[in-house]
PAZAPA-4460 file (N, C-alpha, C; in steps of 0.05 Angstrom, whole numbers, plus 32768, in hexadecimal, padded with zeros to 4 digits):
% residues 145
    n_x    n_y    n_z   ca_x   ca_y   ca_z    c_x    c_y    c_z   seq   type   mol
   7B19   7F0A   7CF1   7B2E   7F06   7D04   7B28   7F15   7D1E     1      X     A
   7B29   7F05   7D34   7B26   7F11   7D4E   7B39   7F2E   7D58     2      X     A
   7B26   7F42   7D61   7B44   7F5A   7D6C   7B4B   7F4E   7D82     3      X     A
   7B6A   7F57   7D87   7B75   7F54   7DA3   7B6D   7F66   7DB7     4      X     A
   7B6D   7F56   7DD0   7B68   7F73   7DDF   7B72   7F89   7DE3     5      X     A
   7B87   7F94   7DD5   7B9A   7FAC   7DD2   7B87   7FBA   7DBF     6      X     A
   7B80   7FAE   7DAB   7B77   7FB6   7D8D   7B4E   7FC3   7D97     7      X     A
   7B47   7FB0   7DAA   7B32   7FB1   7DB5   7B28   7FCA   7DC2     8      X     A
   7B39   7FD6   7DDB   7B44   7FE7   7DE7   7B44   8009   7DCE     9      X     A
   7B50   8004   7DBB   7B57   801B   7DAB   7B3E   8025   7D9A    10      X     A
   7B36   8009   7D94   7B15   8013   7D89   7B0B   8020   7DA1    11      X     A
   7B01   8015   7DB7   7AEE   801F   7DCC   7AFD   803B   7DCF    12      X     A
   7B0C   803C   7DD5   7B1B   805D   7DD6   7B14   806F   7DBB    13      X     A
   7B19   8066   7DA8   7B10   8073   7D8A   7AF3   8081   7D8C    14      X     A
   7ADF   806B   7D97   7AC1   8070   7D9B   7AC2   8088   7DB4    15      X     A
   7AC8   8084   7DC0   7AC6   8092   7DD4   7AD5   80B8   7DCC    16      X     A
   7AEE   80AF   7DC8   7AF6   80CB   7DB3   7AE4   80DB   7DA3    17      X     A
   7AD4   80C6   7D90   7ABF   80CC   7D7E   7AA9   80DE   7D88    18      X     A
   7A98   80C9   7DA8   7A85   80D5   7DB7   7A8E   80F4   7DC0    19      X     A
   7AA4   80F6   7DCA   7AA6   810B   7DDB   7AAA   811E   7DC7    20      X     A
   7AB9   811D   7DAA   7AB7   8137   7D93   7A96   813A   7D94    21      X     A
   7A84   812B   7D95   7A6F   812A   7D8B   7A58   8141   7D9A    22      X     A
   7A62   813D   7DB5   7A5B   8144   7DCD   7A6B   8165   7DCE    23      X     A
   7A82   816A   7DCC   7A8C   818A   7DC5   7A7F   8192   7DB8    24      X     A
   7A76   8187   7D9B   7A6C   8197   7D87   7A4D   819C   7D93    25      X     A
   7A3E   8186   7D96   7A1D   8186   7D9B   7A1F   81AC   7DB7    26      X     A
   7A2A   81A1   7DC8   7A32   81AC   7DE8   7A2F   81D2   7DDD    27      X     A
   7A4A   81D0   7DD1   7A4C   81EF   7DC5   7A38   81FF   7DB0    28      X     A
   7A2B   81EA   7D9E   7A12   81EE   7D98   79F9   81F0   7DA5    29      X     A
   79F9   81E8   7DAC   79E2   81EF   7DC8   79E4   8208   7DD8    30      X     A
   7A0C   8206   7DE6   7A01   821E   7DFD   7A00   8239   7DE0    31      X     A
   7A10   8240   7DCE   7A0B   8254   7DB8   79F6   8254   7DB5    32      X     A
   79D4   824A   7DAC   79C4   824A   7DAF   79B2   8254   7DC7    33      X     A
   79BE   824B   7DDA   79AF   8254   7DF8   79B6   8273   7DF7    34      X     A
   79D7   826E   7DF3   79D6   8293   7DFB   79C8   82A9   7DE2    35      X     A
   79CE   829C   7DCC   79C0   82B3   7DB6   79A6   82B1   7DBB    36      X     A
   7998   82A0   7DC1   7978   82A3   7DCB   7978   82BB   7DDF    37      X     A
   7986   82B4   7DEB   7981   82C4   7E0B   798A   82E5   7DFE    38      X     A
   7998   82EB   7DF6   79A5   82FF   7DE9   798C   830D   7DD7    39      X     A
   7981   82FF   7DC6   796B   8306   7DB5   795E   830F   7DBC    40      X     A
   7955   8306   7DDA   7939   8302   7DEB   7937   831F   7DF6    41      X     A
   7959   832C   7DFF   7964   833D   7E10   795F   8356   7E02    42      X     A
   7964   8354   7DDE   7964   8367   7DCC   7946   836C   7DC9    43      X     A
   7933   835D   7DC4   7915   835D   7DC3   7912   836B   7DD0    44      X     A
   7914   8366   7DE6   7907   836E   7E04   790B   838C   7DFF    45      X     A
   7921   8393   7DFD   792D   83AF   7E09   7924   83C4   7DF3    46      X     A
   791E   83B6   7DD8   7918   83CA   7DB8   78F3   83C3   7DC4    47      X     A
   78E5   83B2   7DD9   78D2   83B6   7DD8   78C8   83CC   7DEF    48      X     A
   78DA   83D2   7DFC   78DA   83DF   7E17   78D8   83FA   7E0A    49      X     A
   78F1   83FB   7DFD   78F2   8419   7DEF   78DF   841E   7DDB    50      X     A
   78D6   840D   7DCE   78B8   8417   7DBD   78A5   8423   7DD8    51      X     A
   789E   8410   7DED   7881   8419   7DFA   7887   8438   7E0A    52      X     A
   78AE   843E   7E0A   78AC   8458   7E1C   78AB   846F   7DFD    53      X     A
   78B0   8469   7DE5   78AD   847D   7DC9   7889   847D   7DDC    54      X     A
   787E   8467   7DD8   785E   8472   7DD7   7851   8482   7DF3    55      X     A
   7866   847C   7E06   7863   848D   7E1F   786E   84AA   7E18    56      X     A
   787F   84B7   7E08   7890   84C4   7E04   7875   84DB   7DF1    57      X     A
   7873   84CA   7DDD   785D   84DA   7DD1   7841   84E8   7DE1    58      X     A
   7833   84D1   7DEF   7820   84D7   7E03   7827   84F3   7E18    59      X     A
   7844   84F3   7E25   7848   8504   7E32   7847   851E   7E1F    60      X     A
   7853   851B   7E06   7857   8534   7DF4   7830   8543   7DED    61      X     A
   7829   852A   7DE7   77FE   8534   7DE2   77FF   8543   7DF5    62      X     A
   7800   853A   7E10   77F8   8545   7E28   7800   8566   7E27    63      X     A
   7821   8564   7E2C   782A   8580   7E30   7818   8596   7E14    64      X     A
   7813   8589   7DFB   7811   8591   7DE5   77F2   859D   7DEC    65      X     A
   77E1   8593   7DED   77C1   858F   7DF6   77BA   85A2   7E0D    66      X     A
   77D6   85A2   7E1F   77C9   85AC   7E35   77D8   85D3   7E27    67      X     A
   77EB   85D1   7E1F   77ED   85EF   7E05   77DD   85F5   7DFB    68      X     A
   77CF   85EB   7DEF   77BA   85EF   7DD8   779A   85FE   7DEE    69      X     A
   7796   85ED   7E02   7781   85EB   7E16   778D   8612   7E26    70      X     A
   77A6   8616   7E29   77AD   8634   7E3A   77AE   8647   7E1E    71      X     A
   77AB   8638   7E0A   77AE   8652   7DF2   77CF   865A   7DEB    72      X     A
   77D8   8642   7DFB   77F3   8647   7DEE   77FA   8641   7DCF    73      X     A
   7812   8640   7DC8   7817   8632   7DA3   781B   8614   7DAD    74      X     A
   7812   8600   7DA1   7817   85E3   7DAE   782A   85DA   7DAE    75      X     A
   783E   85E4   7D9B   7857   85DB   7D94   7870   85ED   7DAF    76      X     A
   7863   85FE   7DBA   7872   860C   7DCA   787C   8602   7DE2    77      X     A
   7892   8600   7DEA   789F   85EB   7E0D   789E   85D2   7E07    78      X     A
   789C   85C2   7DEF   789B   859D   7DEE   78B7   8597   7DF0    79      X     A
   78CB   85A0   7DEA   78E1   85A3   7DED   78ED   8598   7E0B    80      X     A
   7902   8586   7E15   7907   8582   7E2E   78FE   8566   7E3C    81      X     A
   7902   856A   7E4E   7901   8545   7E58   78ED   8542   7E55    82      X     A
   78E2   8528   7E51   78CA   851A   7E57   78CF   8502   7E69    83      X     A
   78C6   8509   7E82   78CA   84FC   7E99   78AE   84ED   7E95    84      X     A
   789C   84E5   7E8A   788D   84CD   7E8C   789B   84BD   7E71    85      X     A
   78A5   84BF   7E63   78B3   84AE   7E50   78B9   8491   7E55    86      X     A
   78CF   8492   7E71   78CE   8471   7E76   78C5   846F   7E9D    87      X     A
   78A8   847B   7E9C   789F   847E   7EB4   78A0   845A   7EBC    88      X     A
   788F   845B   7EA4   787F   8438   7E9C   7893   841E   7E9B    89      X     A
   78A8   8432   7E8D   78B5   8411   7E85   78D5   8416   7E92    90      X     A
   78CF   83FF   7EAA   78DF   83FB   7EB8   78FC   83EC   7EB8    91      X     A
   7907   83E3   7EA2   7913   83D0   7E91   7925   83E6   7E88    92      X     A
   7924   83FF   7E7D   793B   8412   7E73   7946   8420   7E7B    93      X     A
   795C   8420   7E85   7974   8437   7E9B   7964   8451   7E8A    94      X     A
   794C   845A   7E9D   7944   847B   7E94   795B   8498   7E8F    95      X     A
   7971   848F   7E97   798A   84A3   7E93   7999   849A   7E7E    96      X     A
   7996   848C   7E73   7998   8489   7E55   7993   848E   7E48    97      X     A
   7975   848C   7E40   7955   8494   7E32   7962   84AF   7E20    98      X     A
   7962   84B6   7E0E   796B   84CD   7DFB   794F   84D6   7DE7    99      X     A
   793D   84EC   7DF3   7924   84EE   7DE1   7924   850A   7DD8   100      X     A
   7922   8506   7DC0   791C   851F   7DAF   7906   8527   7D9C   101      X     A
   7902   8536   7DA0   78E6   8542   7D94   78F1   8556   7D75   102      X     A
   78DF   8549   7D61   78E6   855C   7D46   78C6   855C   7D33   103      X     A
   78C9   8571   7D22   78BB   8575   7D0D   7898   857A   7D22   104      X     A
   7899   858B   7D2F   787D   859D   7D3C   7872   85AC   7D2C   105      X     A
   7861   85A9   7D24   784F   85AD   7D04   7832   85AD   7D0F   106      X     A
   7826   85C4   7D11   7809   85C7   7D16   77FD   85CF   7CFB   107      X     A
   77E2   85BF   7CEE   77D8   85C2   7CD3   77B7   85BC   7CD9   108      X     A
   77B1   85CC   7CD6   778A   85D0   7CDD   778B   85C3   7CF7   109      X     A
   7790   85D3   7D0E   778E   85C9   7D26   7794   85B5   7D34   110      X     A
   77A4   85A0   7D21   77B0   8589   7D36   77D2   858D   7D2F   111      X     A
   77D7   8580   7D45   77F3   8588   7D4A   7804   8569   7D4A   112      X     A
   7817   856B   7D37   782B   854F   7D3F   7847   8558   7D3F   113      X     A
   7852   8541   7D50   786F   854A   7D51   787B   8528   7D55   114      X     A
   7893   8526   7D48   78A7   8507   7D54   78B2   850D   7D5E   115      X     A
   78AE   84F5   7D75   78C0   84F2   7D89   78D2   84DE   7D7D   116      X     A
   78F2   84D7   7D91   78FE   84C3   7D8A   7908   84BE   7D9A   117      X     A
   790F   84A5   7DA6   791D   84A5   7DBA   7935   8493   7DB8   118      X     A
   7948   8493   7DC0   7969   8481   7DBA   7968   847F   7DD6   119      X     A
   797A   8462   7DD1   797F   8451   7DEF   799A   843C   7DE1   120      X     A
   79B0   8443   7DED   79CE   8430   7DEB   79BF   8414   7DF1   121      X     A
   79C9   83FE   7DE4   79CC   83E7   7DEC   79E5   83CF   7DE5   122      X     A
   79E9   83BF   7E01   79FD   83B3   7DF8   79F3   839C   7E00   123      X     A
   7A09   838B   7DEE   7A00   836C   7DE9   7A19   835E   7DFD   124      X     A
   7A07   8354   7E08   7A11   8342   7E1F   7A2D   832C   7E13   125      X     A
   7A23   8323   7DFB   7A2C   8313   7DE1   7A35   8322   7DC9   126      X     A
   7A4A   8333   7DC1   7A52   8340   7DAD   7A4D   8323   7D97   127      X     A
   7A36   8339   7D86   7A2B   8326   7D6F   7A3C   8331   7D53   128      X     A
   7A49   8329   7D43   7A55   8329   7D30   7A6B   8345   7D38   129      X     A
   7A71   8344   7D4C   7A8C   8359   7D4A   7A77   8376   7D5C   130      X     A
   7A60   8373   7D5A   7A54   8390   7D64   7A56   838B   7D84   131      X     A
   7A5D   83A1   7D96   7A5B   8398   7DB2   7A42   83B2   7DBA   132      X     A
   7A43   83C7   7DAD   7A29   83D4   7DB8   7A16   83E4   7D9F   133      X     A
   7A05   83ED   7D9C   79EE   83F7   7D8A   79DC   8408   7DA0   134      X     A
   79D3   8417   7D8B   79C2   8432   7D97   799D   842C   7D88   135      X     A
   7987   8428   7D9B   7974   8416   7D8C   7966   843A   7D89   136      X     A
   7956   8435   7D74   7949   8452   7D74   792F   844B   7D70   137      X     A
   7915   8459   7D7E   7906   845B   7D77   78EF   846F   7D77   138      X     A
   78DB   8468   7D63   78CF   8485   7D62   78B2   8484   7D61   139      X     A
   78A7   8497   7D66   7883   8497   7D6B   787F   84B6   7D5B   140      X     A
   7862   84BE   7D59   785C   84D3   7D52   7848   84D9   7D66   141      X     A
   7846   84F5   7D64   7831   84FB   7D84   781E   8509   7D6E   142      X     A
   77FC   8506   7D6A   77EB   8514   7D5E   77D7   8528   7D71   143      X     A
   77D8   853F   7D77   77C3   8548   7D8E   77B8   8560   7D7D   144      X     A
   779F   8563   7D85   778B   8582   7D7F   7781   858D   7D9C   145      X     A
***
């Protein structure tokens, strides 16, 4: 049986209803995807930033440590205190943030290690499951004789 064109009309509207749910759902799936990428990308970045200033952090600690050892000082003596080459390098981390601490200075047959650690606040642009900020920590060990 032929539709009327009233009946005609309500289908094409139905379809079109259909398309456009189809099109919310696809749409919002997508941009959620764009942003958690981007968000991910943001978190990477910044836990990779703060790894390379831990390995700057250590390097500065050898140095001050090496160059003790070299005046006949105790090596473990003055490491304590800022380390201003920490995020000389890496340009990406508000350096007044940067939180580095030095523990466990242990000299045993002439070489000397100590950990560093360093904490850096971060917030998510995108509060991911309820968290809006986290504290990333990371850590290196400094070995010098």
């Amino acid at each position: 049986m032929p539709l009327s064109g009233c009946a005609r009309r309500l289908c094409a509207l139905g379809r079109r209803g259909v398309t456009s749910l189809e099109f919310a759902v696809t749409a919002s799936l997508t941009v959620t995807l764009i942003f958690g990428s981007a968000e991910a990308a943001k978190y990477s970045f910044t836990l990779q930033s703060l790894r390379a200033a831990a390995g700057e952090a250590a390097r500065s600690v050898m140095l001050r440590g090496g160059a003790n050892m070299s005046a006949g000082v105790p090596p473990c003596q003055g490491l304590s205190g800022a380390l201003p080459g920490a995020t000389a390098r890496v340009r990406y981390l508000d350096a007044t943030k940067v939180t580095a601490t030095l523990a466990g200075c242990a000299t045993n047959g002439g070489v000397s290690s100590v950990n560093v650690t360093l904490l850096y606040p971060y917030t998510f642009s995108i509060p991911i499951f309820g968290r809006r900020s986290e504290t990333l920590a990371e850590s290196a060990q400094a070995v010098f004789n």
